[in-house]
N, C-alpha and C positions, 0 to 999 in steps of 0.2 A: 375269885376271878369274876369280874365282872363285864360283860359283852357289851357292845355298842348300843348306848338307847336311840331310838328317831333322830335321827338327824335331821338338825334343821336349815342344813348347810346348802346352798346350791351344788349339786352333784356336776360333773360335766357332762355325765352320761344323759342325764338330761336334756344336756349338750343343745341336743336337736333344741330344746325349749330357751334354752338361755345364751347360747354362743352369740357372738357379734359380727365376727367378720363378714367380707361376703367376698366370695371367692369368684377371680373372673372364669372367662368361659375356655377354658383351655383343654386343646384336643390332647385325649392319652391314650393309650391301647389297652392292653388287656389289664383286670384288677393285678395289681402289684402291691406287698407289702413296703410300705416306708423306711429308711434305714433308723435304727436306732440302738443308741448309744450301749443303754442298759436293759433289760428286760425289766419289764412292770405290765402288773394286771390292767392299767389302767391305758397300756398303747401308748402313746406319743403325747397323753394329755396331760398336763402338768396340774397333778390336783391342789396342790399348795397356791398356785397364783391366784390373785385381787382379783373379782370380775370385778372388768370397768363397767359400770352402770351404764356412762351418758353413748356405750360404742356396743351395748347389750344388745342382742336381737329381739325387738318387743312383739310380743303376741296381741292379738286385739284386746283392746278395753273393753272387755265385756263384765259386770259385773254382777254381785246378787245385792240387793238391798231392800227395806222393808219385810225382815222375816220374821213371821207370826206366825203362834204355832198352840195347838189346844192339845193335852194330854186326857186320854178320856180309858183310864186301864191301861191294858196293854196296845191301846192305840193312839196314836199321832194324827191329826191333821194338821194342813195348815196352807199359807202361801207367802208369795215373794214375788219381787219384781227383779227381772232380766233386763238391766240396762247396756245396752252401748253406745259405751260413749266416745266412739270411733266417726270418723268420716265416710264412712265406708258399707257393706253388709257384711254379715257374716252370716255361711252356713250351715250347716252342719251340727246345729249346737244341743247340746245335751245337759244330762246335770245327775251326779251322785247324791246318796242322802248318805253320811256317815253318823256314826256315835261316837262321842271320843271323852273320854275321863277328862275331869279337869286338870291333870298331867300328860295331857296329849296325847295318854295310851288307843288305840283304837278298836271298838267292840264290834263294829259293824261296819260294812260299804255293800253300800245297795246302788246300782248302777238302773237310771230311768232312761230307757232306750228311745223317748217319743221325740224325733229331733225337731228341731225349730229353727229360723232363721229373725235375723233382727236387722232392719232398716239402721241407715245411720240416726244415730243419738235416738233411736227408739225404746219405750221401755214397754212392756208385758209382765203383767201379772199372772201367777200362775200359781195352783193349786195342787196340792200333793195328798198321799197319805199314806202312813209307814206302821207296820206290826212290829213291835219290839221283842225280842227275844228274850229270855232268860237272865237280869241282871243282878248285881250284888245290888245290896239299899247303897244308895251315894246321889250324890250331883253330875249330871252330865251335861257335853252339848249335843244337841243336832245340828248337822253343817249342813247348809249346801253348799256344793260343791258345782260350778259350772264347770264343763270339759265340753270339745268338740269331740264328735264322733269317732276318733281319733286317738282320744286320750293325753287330748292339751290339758293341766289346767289351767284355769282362768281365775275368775274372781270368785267367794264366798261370803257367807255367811252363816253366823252361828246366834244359838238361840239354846239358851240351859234348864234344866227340868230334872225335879227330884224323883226317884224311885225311893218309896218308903217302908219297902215292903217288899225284898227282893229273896232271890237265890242266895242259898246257905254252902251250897257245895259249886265253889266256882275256881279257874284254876286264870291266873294273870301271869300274860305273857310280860314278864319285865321288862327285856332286851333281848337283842340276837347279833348275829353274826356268819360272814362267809369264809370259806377256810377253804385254799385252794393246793391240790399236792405239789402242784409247782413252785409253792413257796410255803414252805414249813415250818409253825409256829409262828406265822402271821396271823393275824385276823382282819377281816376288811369289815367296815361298815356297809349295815344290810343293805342299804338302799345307794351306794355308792357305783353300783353298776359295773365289777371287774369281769375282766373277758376271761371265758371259758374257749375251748373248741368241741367244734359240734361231736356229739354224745359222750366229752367228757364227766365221771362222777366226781364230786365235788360235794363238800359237805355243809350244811345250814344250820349252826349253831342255837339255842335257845333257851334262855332263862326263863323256869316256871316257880310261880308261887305258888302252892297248893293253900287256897284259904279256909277248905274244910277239912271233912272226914277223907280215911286212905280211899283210895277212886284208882279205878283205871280208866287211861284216856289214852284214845285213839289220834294220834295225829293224823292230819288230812292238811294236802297243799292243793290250793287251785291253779294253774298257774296259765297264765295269760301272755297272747303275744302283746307286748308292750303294757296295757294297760285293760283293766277290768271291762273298762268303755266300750273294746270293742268285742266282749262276747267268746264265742267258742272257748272256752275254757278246758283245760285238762289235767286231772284231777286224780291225784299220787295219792293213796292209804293207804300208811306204814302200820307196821305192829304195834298193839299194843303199849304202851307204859303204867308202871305203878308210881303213884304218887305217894306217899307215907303223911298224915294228918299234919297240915301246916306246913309240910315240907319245901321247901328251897332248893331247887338243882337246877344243873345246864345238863341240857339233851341235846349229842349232835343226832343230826338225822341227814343220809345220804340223797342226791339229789342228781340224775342227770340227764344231761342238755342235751336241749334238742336239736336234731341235725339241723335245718333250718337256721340262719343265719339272722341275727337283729338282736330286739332288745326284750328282754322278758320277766315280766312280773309276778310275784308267787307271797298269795296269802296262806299263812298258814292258821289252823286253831286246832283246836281238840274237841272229841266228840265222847259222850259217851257209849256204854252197852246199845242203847237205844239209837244213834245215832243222834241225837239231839248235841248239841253245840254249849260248850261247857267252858268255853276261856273267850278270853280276848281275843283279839289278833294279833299276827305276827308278819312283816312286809320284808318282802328280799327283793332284789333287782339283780338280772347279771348280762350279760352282753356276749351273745355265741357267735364267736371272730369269722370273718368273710363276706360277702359279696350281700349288700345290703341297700334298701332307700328306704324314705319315708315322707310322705305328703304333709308339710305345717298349711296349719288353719289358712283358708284362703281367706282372704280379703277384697271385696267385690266393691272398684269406686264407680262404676257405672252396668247397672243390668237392661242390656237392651229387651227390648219387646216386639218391635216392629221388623219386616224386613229390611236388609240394608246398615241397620244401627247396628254398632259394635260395643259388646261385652267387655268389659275393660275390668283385669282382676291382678293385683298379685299375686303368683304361682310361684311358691318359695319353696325347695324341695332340699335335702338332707341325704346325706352317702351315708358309709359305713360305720356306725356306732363305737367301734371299735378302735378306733384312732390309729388304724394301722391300713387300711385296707384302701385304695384308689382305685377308682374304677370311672367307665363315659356309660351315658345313658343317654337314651331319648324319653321325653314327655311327651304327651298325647290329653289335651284341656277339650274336651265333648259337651255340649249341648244338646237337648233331644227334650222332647214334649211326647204329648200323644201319641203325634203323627210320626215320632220317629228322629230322625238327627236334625237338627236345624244349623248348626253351623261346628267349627273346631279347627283346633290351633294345632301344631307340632312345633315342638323345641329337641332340635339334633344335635346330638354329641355335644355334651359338657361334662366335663370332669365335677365327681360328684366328691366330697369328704366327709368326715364328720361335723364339717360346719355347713351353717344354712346357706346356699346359695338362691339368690332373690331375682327374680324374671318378673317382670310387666307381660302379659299374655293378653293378646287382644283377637276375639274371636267375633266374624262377622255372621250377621244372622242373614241364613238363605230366602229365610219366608217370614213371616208373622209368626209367633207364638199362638199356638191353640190352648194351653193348657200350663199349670206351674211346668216350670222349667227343671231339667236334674241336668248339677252341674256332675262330668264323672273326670277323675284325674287319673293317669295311668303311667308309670313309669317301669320303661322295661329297658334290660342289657342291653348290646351290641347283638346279641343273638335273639331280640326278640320275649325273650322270657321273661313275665312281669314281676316284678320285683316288688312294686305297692299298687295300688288300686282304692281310691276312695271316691265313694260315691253319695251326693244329698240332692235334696228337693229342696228348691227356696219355697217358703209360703209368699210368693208375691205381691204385693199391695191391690186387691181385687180393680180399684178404681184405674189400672194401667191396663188390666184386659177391659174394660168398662171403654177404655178408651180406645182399644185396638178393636173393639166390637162395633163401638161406632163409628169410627173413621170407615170399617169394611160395610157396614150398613149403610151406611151414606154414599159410597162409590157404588153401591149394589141399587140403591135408589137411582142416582143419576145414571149410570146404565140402564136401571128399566125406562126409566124418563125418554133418553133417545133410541132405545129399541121401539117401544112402542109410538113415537115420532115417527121413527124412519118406516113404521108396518104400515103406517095411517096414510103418510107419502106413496108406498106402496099399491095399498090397496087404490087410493086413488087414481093411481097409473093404471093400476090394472083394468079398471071398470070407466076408463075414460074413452 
């Protein structure tokens, strides 16, 4: 029997990343589940339909190109250019380094947390460097990987390099699979995202190939809300396994969800005695049903500077991952510098789903900007309770505080100009 390999399918679960619709703004009351026909792991979303491409919800054209890369041992340098090729800015942005076998299998993802922003049709170059772990002799790639802070992704690039001289005792994650008690003698694909409820146990299927000598190996999952990109991780080590020299088996391994509601990502590998990392990877996704949002990549066509000018961004936000769940929300779009808030926007009660709903948010600034700007995005229930929260700093174009410095320097001269006038007028009154 053989488990699901990578799919290279658009998932809906993704949903948030690929859906099209845009839903208007319609008042609802409290989360309610959708009627539905038949029961499925997958909610209300019909995973067999066509995505229409030209009605798809597009994420910024940010991409990676120019990637060059020097192997020097067990170490990596290199760099690449961040282009967008957008009308717009984008914040927030980030970038993964993976490993991937030339059958797409994946040895590594290394998440670089230094975020960046990118002017419209801006490119930046940028420089990296990555330690390699433990690999079989073979051909690989290095990706980058662009994501926003968030755990969109974006554009990459890849770039291949032999190891000739590798690990003897390595164990390769073939395939996997999720296997849910609500549906028995199903298998889903790992990365398909089917709904759990919160701290149901549920089991994660996995085919290993042992390509050395008999080993035991430890599995370990990390598991992320949503994506790697955004950090806090936590971190399941299950019991031991024996492998037998060269051996082929599926291993289920038990798995459960956390109360917390949204979408969740879980790499898996194996470790040895030592702790050292001794397989591949292994990728699950699953989706724990209820009351959920999530902030997509803003898109920024105009960033004021000055007092008075207004910030002009698309604020595109996402309900329940779940395809069952309805709920209203408000949004809260903030601006804040040094000195603290400079201007912010509210968006009151709209019905949120699992598809993208898209707002134009236009936030006036109270004063001039002292300092780069952080934009923070906040979306809470009907009761207040934040549901998402995303927060970046633009790296701003230095020559637009250049300019907000001298406009304030020039108003600061011609007021001393007629202060000291009107002192001179003064004093002449006074001693006449």
């Amino acid at each position: 029997m053989k488990l699901y390999q990578k799919s290279v399918l658009f998932s809906f679960l993704i949903l948030s990343s690929v859906a099209g619709l845009v839903l208007p703004f319609i008042a609802l009351a409290d989360a309610t589940p959708s009627p539905s026909s038949a029961p499925s792991p997958y909610g209300n979303r019909d995973m067999n339909a066509p995505i229409d491409v030209n009605s798809a919800y597009r994420l910024p054209e940010v991409y990676a190109t120019n990637l060059s890369i020097t192997k020097n041992g067990q170490n990596i340098s290199g760099s690449f250019t961040a282009f967008n090729n957008g009308d717009y800015i984008v914040g927030g942005l980030q970038y993964d380094i993976e490993i991937l076998g030339t059958d797409g299998a994946l040895y590594d993802k290394f998440p670089i947390m230094n975020q960046f922003s990118l002017n419209a049709k801006e490119k930046r170059t940028i420089s990296f460097s990555y330690a390699l772990g433990q690999l079989p002799k073979d051909t690989y790639n290095l990706r980058i990987q662009i994501v926003t802070n968030g755990g969109r992704e974006l554009g990459w690039s890849d770039k291949s390099f032999t190891i000739t001289q590798g690990s003897n005792s390595f164990v390769k994650i073939v395939s996997g699979a999720i296997k849910l008690p609500n549906f028995p003698g199903q298998i889903f694909d790992p990365l398909s995202g089917p709904n759990v409820s919160p701290k149901e146990t549920f089991s994660l299927a996995v085919e290993l190939q042992n390509n050395g000598a008999v080993i035991s190996a430890t599995p370990v999952f990390d598991v992320y809300s949503f994506d790697i990109a955004r950090g806090n991780k936590r971190t399941v080590t299950l019991s031991p396994i024996i492998l037998q020299a060269k051996e082929r088996k599926i291993v289920t391994l038990l798995q459960t969800a956390d109360q917390k509601s949204g979408v969740y990502y879980a790499l898996l590998h194996l470790t040895d005695s030592n702790g050292n990392t001794i397989s591949s990877m292994g990728e699950y996704r699953w989706v724990v049903t209820g009351v959920s949002a999530d902030i997509m990549p803003v898109k920024i066509s105009h960033l004021a500077t000055t007092q008075g000018d207004t910030t002009v961004m698309n604020l595109d936000v996402v309900g329940a991952p779940d395809a069952l769940t309805v709920f209203n929300a408000n949004i809260t779009a903030q601006i804040s510098d040094a000195k603290g808030i400079v201007g912010q926007a509210h968006i009151s009660n709209i019905k949120l789903t699992d598809m993208p709903t898209e707002t134009i948010t236009r936030i006036q600034l109270k004063r001039d900007l002292v300092s780069a700007p952080t934009i923070t995005l906040t979306i809470t229930d009907m009761n207040a309770s934040i549901l998402s929260s995303n927060s970046f700093t633009m790296n701003i174009d230095q020559s637009q505080f250049k300019k907000v410095i001298n406009n304030n320097f020039t108003w600061f001269v011609i007021l001393g100009i007629v202060g000291l006038i009107l002192l001179i007028f003064l004093l002449k009154y006074i001693y006449v």
